[in-house]
N, C-alpha and C positions, 0 to 999 in steps of 0.2 A: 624969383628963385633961380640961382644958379645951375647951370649944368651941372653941374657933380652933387648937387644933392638931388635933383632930378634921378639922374643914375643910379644913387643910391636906394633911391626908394623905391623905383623898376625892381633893382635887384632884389629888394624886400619882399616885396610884393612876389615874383618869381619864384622865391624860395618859401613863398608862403605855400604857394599854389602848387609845389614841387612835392611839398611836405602833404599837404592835404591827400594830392593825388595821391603819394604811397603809403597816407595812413590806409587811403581809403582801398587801396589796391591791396593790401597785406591783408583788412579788415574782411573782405568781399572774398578771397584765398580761402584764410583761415575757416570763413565761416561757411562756405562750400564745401570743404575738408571735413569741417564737424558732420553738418549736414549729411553728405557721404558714406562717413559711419556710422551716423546715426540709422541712415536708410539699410546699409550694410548689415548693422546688429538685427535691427526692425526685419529685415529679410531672412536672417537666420533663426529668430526667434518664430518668427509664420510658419518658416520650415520645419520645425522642431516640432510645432505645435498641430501640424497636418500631416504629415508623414510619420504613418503608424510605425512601429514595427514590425518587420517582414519575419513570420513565424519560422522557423528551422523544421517545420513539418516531421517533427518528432514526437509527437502528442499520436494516444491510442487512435486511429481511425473510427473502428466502430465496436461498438459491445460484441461484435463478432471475431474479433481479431485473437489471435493465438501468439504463444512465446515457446519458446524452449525452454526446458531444464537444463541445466550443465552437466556434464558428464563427470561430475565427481565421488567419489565415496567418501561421505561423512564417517568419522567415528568418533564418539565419547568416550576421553579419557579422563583418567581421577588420580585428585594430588591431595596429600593429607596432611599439612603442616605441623600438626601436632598429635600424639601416639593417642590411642583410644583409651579411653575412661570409661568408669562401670559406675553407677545407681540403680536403685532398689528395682528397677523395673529393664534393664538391659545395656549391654556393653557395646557403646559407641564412638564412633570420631567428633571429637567438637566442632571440629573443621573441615569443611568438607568443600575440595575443589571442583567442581565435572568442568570441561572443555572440550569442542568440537574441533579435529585436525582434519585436514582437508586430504584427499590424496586422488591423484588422474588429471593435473596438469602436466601439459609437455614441457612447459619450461618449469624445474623442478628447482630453480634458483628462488624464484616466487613463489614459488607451492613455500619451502620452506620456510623461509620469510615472514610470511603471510604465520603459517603454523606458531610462529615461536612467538609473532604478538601477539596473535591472540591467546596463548598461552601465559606471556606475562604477564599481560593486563588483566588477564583473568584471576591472578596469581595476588596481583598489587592490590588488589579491591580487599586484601587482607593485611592489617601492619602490624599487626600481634598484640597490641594494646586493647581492644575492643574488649576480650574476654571479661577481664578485668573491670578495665572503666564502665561498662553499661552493665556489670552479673548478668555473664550470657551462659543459656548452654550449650548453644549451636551458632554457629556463620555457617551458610549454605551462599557457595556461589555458583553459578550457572553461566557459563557460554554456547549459547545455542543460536544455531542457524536457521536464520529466520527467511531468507532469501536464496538463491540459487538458480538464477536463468537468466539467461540472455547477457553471457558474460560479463554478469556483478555478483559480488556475495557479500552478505549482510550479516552482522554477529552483533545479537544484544546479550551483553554482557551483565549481572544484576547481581545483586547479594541480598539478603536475607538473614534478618537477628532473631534467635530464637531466646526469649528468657527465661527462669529455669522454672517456673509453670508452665514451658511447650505453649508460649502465646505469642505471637509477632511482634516485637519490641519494633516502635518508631522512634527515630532519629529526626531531630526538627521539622517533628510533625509526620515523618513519612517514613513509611515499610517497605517502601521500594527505590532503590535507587541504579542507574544504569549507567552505560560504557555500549554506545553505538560504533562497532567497527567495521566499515564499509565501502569495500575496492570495487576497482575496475580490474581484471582479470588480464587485459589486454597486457596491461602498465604494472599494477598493484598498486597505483596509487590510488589514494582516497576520494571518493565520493564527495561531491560537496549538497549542500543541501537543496543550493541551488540547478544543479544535474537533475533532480526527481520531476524536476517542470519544465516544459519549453519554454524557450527564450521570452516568448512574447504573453508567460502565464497571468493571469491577475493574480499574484498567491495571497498580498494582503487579503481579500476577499475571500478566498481558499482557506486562509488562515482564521479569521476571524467567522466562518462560519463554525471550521472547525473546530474551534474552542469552544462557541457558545453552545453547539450538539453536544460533545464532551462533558461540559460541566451542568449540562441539564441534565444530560443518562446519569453521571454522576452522582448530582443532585437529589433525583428523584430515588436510586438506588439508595441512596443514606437515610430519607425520610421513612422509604418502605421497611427497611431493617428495624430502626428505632423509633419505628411511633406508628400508632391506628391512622394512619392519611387514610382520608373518604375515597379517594383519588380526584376529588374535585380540585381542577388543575387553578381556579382561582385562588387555591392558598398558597400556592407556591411563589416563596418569594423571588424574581427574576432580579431584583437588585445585585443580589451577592453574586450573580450566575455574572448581569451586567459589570458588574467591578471586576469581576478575574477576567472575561475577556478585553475589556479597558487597557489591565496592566499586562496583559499578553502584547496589545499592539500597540505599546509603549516604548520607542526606541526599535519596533520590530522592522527586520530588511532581511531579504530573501539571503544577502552576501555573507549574513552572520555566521559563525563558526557557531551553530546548536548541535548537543547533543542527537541525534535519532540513528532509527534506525527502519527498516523495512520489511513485508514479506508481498505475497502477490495479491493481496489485497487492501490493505493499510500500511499509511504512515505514521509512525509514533515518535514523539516530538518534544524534547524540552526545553520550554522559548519561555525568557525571563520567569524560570523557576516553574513553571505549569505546565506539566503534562498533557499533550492532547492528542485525540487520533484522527487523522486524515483519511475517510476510508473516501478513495482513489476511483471508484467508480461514479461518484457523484460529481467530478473533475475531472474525466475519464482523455478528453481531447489536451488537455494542461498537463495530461502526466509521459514526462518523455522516456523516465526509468527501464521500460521495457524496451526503446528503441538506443536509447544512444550509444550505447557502447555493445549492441549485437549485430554488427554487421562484420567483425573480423572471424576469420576462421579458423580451424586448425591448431585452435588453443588447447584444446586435451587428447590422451591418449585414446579415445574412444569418443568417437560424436555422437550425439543422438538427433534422430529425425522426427520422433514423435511430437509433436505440439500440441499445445494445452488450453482451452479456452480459458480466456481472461479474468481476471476474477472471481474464480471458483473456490472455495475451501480446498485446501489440503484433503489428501485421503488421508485419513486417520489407518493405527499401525492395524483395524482391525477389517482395513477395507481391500480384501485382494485384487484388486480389479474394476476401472471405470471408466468406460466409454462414452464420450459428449459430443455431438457431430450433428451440423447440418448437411443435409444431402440436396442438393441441386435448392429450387424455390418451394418445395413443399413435403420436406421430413426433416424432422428435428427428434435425436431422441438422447434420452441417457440410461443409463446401464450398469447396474452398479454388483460385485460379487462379495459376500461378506461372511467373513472366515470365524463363527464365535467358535470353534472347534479348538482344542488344543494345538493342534497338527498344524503347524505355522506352516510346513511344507508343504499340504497336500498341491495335488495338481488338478489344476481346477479348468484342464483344456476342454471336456467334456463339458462344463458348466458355460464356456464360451460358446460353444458350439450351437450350445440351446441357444444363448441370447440371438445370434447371428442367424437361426435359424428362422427367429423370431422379425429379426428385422427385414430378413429378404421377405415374410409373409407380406411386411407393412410395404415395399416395394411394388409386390406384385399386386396390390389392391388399387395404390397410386393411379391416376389420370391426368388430364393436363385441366380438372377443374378443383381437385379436393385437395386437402393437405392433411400428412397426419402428425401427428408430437404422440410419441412413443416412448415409454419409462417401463424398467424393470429390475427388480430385485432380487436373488439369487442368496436368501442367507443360508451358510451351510452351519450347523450346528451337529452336537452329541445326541440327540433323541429323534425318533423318528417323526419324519413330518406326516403332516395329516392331509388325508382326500389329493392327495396328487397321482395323476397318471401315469406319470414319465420315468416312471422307479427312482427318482431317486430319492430315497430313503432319509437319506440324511440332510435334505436340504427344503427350505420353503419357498416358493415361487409366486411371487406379486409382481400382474401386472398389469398395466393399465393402457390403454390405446385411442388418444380420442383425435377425433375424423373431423375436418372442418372444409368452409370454401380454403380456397390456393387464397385469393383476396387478402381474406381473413386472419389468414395465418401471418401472410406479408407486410400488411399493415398495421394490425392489432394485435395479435396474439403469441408471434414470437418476441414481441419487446415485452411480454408479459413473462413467458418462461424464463426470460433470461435474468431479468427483476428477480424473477424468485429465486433461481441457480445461485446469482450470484450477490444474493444478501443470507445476512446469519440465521440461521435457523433453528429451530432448539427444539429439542421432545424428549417423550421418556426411550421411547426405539427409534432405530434405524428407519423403519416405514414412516413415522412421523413427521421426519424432514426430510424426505425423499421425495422426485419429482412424480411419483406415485400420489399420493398423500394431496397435492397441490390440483391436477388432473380431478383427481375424485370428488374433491372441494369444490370445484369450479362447479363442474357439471350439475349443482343442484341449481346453480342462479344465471348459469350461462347457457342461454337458446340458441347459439350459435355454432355449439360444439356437442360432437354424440363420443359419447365414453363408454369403451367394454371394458368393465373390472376385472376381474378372477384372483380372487385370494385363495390359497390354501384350506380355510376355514368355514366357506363358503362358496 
């Protein structure tokens, strides 16, 4: 073989082995690189996967916790689109608007603002066709404030068909339909639905409890209307209940634009066409509503200091006066003053004065072993009350006081008054669902606790 082919094939060879090296060098790179970010992904995905969300501690603390009211003055005003009309039985408006305007913000650019949608909107829920297309005799629509504390306010908005039997005419399938409008006071701007929960809430779970409670109260309220149910809960068929929660959390996401709206005890909700209520206390640490947006100040013409235990019913218009308070670890009481008298006025500072009299008694009996839960009743009425001492004449006095260990009260028994406070309660009188009523009930099954009654009538 000659030199130069010799040579040549060295250099073959060389450039074989030049080529190999930098497949393999490029190969061993590349596949490092991959590998890299594969490890990179793989590491952010573990991360993702173990690191919870860090909560915005905006969720209620405890069934104990209190909010403010806002210092506003609600009023109802009425628009009537069309002149009134007479039939055999009285002369009426077919159309009738009511709407809540707001007034005792300091920034009065937002007061009004706020005022004039909810005005419109209240307004627009009418387009003048309705009368006609469905033979109505009434649209009733309603803006009412459902909310007000802790600088938000909440307006469910709703309309109403009357047809001309005076019976509720349904609209694809439903008598009720709504317009949730619902600010932050700070800003004016709107609530999102996602605001009502901390960050770190489960609300699918929130949600789909809440629907299947919903359409079971529901449920069972339709059967009992329309049919002898035995109440044997094995006829109930739970399929139909299961299918509308199904298509509730279908597409469901907290970020959604739903209709609702609020007050300071439930959520009410329109997620893929169904209605449902969120009552807030059974998700009580998930609901941030009361905390997010009350930490600014100085948003109205008048502050108020009073605070309100969570949860509680509204006072109704015929409740003058209620007091709800724990005292130190061992008094809890509630207090309630109620006006069935004409005299929306009277002055009911005398009436307060018993109660307080009543409470410094329960103080001075205290020790650092016993505890007491203390409720009383005050209804003033037109006719004279019976067997009472204290002259007053016109009013009836229930009250109830029961004595327990400090323990007791701590552990057990104020998570129980407060269950009862703050769930609905229903009777034919005001004693009936009063924390009177609850006390006096107990005490025939519970050895734990000594109760002094005193009714009026007894």
């Amino acid at each position: 073989m000659s030199q130069s082919n010799k040579t040549n094939i060295l250099m073959l060879v060389f450039i074989l082995v030049c080529v190999i090296i930098t497949a393999t060098a490029i190969y061993l790179t590349n596949e490092g690189y991959f590998n890299l970010q594969n490890d990179k992904i793989n590491e952010v995905k573990q991360e993702n996967i173990e690191k919870p969300i860090i909560s915005d501690g905006l969720g209620v603390k405890t069934l104990e916790d209190r909010f403010t009211e806002n210092a506003l003055t609600l009023t109802e005003k009425q628009y009537y689109p069309k002149p009134q009309e007479k039939d055999s039985m009285e002369t009426y408006f077919p159309i009738e608007v009511h709407y809540v305007q707001i007034d005792g913000l300091r920034n009065v650019s937002i007061q009004d603002r706020i005022n004039t949608e909810i005005k419109e909107t209240a307004i627009s829920l009418v387009d003048g066709t309705e009368m006609s297309k469905y033979n109505l005799r009434n649209i009733y629509v309603y803006a009412e404030c459902t909310a007000n504390y802790s600088n938000v306010l909440s307006i469910n908005i709703y309309r109403i068909y009357i047809d001309k039997n005076q019976n509720l005419y349904k609209v694809n399938g439903k008598d009720y339909v709504f317009i949730g409008l619902n600010y932050d006071l700070n800003t004016e701007n709107k609530i999102s639905f996602s605001d009502l929960f901390t960050n770190d809430a489960g609300t699918k779970n929130i949600i789909s409890q809440s629907a299947y409670n919903s359409f079971a109260s529901e449920y069972l309220n339709l059967i009992y209307e329309e049919s002898n149910w035995s109440g044997d809960m094995n006829e109930i068929d739970y399929s139909s209940i299961e299918d509308r929660v199904i298509k509730v959390m279908q597409n469901y996401s907290r970020d959604n634009d739903y209709q609702f709206y609020f007050d300071n005890r439930k959520i009410y909700a329109c997620i893929n066409n169904e209605y449902i209520n969120i009552e807030m206390r059974k998700f009580y640490s998930q609901i941030a509503i009361f905390n997010r947006f009350a930490n600014s100040n100085n948003l109205f013409l008048k502050e108020k200091n009073e605070k309100k235990l969570i949860f509680t019913k509204d006072m109704e218009d015929y409740v003058a006066y209620r007091d709800i308070q724990k005292l130190g670890d061992n008094l809890f009481y509630d207090v309630q003053i109620v006006n069935w008298t004409e005299d929306k006025d009277i002055d009911i500072k005398k009436y307060i004065q018993d109660i307080n009299k009543e409470i410094d008694e329960c103080k001075a009996y205290l020790n650092e072993n016993n505890a007491i839960v203390f409720s009383m009743l005050i209804e003033m009425n037109n006719s004279s009350g019976i067997g009472e001492e204290n002259e007053q004449s016109n009013a009836n006095y229930i009250k109830c006081k029961a004595t327990m260990s400090k323990e007791y009260f701590n552990k057990t028994y104020l998570d129980k008054v407060l269950e009862w406070i703050q769930t609905d309660r229903y009777g034919g009188d005001m004693s009936s669902y009063n924390l009177v009523s609850f006390l006096s009930e107990d005490s025939f099954n519970n050895k734990n606790i000594v109760v002094d009654n005193q009714y009026p009538w007894g």
